[in-house]
C-alpha positions in Angstrom: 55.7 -95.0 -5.3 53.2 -91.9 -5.6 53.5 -88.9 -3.1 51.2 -89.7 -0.5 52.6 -93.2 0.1 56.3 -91.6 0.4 55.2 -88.9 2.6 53.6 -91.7 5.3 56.5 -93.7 4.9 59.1 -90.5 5.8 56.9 -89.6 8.5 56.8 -93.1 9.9 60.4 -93.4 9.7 61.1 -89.8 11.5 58.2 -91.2 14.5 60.3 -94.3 14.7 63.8 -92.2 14.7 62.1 -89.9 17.8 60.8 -92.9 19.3 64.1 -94.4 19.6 66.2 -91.2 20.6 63.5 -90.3 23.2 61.8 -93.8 24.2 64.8 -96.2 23.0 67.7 -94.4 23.7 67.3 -91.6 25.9 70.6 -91.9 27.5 72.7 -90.4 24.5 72.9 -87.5 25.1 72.2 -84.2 22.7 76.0 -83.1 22.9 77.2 -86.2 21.9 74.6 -86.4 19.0 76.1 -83.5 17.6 79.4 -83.8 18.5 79.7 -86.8 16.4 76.3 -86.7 13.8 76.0 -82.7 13.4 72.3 -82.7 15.0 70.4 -83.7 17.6 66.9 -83.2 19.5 66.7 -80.0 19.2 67.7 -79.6 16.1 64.8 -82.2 15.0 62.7 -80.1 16.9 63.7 -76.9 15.3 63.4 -78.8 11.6 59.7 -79.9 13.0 59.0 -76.0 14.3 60.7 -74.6 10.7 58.3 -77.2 9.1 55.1 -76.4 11.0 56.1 -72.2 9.8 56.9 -73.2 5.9 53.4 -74.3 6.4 51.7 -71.2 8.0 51.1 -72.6 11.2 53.2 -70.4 13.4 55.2 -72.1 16.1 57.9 -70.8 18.7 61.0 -72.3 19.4 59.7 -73.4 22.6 57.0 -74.8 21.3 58.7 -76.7 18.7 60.7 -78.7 21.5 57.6 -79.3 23.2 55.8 -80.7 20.4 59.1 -82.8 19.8 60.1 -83.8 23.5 56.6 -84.1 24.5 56.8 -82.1 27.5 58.8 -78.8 28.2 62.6 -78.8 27.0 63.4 -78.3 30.6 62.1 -81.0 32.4 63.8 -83.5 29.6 66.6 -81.7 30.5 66.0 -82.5 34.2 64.9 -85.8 34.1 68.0 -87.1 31.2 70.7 -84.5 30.8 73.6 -85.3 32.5 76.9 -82.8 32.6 79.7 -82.3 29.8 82.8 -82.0 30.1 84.9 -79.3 29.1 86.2 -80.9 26.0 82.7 -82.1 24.9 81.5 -78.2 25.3 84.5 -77.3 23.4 83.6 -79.7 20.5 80.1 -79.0 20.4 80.9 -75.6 20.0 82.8 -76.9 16.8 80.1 -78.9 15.7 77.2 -76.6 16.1 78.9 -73.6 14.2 79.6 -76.3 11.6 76.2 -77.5 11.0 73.5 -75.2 12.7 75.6 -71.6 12.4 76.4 -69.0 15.3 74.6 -69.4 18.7 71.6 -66.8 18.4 70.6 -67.4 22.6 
């Protein structure tokens, strides 16, 4: 397979993985995704945001998760977040230390 045809392919299997967590799926929510995978929504938007940088097009954090949610990370939260319980903010605490590193916000 040369280079071109295995980049299209990636980037049609990450549209079809964001289509099914955002369009599919949308119920699942983030702290479970990284309570029991190590990632989640945002941290496919910040992979997309560190991407966009490695390639000199400069991006916030903010806009990252816009780019990825397709509208602002706060009205996703609105519209699909739903509350955690205190043993799921425990874990994630777990989980994200484990796989992203310490909470910089």
């Amino acid at each position: 397979m040369d280079d071109q045809t295995r980049i299209e392919i990636e980037a049609a299997a990450y549209r079809r993985l964001r289509k099914h967590l955002m369009e599919d799926r949308p119920d699942v929510q983030n702290i479970d995704l990284m309570n029991m995978a190590g990632f989640c929504r945002n941290c496919l938007a910040r992979w997309y945001q560190e991407a966009a940088n490695d390639h000199g097009i400069a991006m916030t954090k903010e806009e990252g998760r816009q780019a990825y949610y397709g509208m602002p990370y706060d009205d996703w939260k609105a519209q699909n977040q739903t509350p955690a319980s205190p043993e799921k903010q425990a874990a994630f605490e777990v989980a994200f230390r484990e796989n992203v590193g310490e909470a910089t916000d």
